[in-house]
N, C-alpha and C positions, 0 to 999 in steps of 0.2 A: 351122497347127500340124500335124506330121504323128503320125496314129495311131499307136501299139504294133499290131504287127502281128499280138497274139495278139488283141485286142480288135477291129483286122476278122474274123478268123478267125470269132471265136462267136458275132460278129453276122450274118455269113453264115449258119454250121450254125444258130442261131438263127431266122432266119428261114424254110428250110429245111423247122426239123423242126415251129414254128409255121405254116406254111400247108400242110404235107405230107400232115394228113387230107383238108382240103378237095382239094386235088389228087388223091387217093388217087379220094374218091367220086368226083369228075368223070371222070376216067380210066376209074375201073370203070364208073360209067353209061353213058360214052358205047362202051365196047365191048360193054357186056351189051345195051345197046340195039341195036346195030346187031347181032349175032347174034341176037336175039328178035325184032326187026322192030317192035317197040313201045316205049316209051317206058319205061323199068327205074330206079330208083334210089335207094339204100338210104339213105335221110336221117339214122338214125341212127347212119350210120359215124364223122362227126365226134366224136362223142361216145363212141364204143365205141373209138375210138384216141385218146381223151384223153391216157393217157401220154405221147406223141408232142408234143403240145401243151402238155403238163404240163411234159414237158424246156424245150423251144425257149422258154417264157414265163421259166423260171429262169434259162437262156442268154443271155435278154436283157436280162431284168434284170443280169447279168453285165457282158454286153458293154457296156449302160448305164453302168455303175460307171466301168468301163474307160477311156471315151472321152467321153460327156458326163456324167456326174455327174448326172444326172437317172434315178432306181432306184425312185421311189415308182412312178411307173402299172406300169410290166413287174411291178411284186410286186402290186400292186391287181388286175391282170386273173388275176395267176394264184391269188391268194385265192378272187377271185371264182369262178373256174370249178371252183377244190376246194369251195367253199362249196355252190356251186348243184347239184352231182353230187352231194356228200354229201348236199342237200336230198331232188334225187330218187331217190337208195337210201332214205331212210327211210321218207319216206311210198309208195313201189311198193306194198305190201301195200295199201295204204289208201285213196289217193283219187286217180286218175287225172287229175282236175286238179291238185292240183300236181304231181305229176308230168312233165306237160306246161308248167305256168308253170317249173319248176326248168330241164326243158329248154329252154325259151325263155331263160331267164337265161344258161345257160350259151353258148347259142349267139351272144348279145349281149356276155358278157365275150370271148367266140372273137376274135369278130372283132374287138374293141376289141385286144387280144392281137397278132393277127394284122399290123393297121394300126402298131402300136407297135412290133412288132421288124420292121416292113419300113424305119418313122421310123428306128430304132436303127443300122441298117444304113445305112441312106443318110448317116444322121452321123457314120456311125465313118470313112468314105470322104470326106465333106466334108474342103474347106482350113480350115475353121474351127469352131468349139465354135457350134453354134443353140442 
């Protein structure tokens, strides 16, 4: 069965704008590294470009709709990562561990996120509905 081609589109941008922080840090690491001479890398850029990830999880869930019908994980992960960031805004004032477990959550919905609009993509492009 052959895809709508607006639904490869936004599981491409999808994917894209979903793995785009983690690229973002790697890129910046490995240039700030090799200009400092030492090891550089700012672990909490995934999360400081959340919006990024915020988009391309909604996108996928999209392009989910579009082309397999399967729309619950892409809205789960992206729950998840509004959830666990809202976690760690509230308690910042308060308790540095969670904090730190919020960030851990969030970086566990990421990439669950991440692994799902790459799935999404590979099936909007498949001959057939997985």
């Amino acid at each position: 069965m052959k895809r709508p081609f607006t639904a490869r589109a936004l599981a491409v941008v999808a994917a894209y704008l979903t793995l785009g922080p983690l690229v973002w840090m790697l890129v910046t690491s490995a240039v700030s590294s090799v200009m400092a001479g030492r090891f550089l890398m700012d672990f909490l850029m995934v999360a400081e470009l959340s919006p990024l990830a915020f988009a391309g999880a909604l996108l996928s869930a999209v392009a989910a709709r579009l082309s397999v019908r399967r729309v619950r994980w892409p809205l789960a992960a992206f729950a998840g990562m509004v959830l666990s960031l809202a976690a760690a805004g509230a308690a910042a004032n308060r308790n540095i561990a969670a904090v730190l477990v919020s960030l851990a959550l969030y970086c566990a919905f990421y990439a669950f996120a991440c692994a799902l609009s790459v799935a999404v993509a590979r099936s909007a492009f498949a001959g057939k509905n997985e």
